[in-house]
C-alpha positions as CSV (number, residue, x, y, z in Angstrom):
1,X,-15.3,-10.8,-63.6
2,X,-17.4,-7.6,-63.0
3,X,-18.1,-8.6,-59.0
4,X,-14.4,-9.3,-58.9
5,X,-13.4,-6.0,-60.0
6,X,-15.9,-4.2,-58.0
7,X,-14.9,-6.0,-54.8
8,X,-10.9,-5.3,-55.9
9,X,-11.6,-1.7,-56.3
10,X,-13.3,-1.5,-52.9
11,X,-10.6,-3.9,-51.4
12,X,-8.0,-1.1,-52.8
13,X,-9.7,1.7,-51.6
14,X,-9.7,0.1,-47.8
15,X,-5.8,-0.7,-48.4
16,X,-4.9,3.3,-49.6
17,X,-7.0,4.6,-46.4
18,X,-4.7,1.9,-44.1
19,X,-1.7,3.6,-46.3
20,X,-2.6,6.9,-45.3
21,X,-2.2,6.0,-41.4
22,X,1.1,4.4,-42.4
23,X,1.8,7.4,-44.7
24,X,0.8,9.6,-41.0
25,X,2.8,7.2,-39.4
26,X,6.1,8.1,-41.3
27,X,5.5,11.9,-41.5
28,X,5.2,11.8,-37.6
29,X,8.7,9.9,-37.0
30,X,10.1,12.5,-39.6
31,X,9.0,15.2,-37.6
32,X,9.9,13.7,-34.4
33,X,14.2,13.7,-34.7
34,X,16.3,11.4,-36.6
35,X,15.3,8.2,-33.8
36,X,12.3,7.8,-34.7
37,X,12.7,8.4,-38.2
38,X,15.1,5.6,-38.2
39,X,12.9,3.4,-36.4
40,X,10.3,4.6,-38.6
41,X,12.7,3.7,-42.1
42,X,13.8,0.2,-40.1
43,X,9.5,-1.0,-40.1
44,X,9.2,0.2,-43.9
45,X,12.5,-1.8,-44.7
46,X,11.4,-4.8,-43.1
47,X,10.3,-7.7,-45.6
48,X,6.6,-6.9,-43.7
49,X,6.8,-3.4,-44.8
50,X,8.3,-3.4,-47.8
51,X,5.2,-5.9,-48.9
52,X,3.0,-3.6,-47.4
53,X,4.6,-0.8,-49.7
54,X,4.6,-2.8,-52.9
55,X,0.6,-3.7,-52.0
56,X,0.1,0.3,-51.1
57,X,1.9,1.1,-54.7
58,X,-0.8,-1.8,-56.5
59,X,-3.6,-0.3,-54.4
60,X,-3.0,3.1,-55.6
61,X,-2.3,2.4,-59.6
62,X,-5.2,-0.2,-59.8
63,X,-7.6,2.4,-58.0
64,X,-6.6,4.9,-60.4
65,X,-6.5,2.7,-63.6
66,X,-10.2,1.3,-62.3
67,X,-10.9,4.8,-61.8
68,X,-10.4,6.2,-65.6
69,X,-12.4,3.0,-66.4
70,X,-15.5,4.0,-64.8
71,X,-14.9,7.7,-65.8
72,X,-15.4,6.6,-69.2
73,X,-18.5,4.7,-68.5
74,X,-19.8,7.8,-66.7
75,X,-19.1,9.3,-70.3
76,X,-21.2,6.2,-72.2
77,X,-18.1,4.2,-73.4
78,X,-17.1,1.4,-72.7
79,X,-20.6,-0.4,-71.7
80,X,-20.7,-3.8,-74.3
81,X,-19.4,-7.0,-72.7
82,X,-16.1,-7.1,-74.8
83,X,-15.1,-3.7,-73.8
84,X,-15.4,-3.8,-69.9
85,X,-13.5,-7.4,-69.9
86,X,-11.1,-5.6,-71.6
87,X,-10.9,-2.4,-70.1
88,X,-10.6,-5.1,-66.7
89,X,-8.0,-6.7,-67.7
90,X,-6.4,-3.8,-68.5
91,X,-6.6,-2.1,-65.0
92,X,-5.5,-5.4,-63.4
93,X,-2.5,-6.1,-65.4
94,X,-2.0,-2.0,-66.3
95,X,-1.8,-2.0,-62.2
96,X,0.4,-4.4,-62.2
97,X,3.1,-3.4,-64.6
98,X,3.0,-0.1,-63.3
99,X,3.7,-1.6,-60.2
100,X,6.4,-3.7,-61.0
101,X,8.3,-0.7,-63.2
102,X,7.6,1.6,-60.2
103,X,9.4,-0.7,-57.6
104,X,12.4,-1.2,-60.5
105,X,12.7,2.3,-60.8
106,X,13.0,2.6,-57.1
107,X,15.4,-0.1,-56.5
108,X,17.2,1.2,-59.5
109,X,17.9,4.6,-58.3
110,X,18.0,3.7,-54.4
111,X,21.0,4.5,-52.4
């Protein structure tokens, strides 16, 4: 599980510096008139980039969650076999929910 994890957290890293050029991408058509910030709002819509946001939103939370993890192991907790399965599951599935209540909350409040 711990080669999975480490491969995820590099795999999510990859996907928030692709976000930032998508993240560039949108500040860009904002700045360029309301065309191309609708054009811009039409590609995030799409099913595509509406994945692609949900994935960015996972990326983010899983990095961060992963992130504490290994900020406590810089600390010297955490290190026995039972502790960093759990503290893995809980960045997975912690990333997940997150994800999923982030997205409700979104959709919730949406226009």
């Amino acid at each position: 599980m711990g080669n999975s994890l480490s491969i995820l957290h590099r795999l999510t890293g990859v996907a928030l510096a692709l976000g930032l050029l998508a993240l560039g991408f949108w500040l860009v058509s904002l700045a360029g008139g309301e065309q191309s910030y609708v054009a811009a709002t039409k590609v995030f819509a799409s099913p595509v980039g509406f994945l692609f946001l949900v994935g960015w939103t996972f990326a983010f939370l899983y990095h961060l969650l992963n992130g504490v993890r290994h900020l406590f192991w810089d600390a010297g907790y955490g290190y026995e076999r039972t502790q960093r399965h759990v503290s893995g599951w809980f960045a997975v599935l912690g990333a997940l929910g997150l994800t999923l209540c982030v997205w409700a909350l979104i959709w919730h409040f949406a226009p």
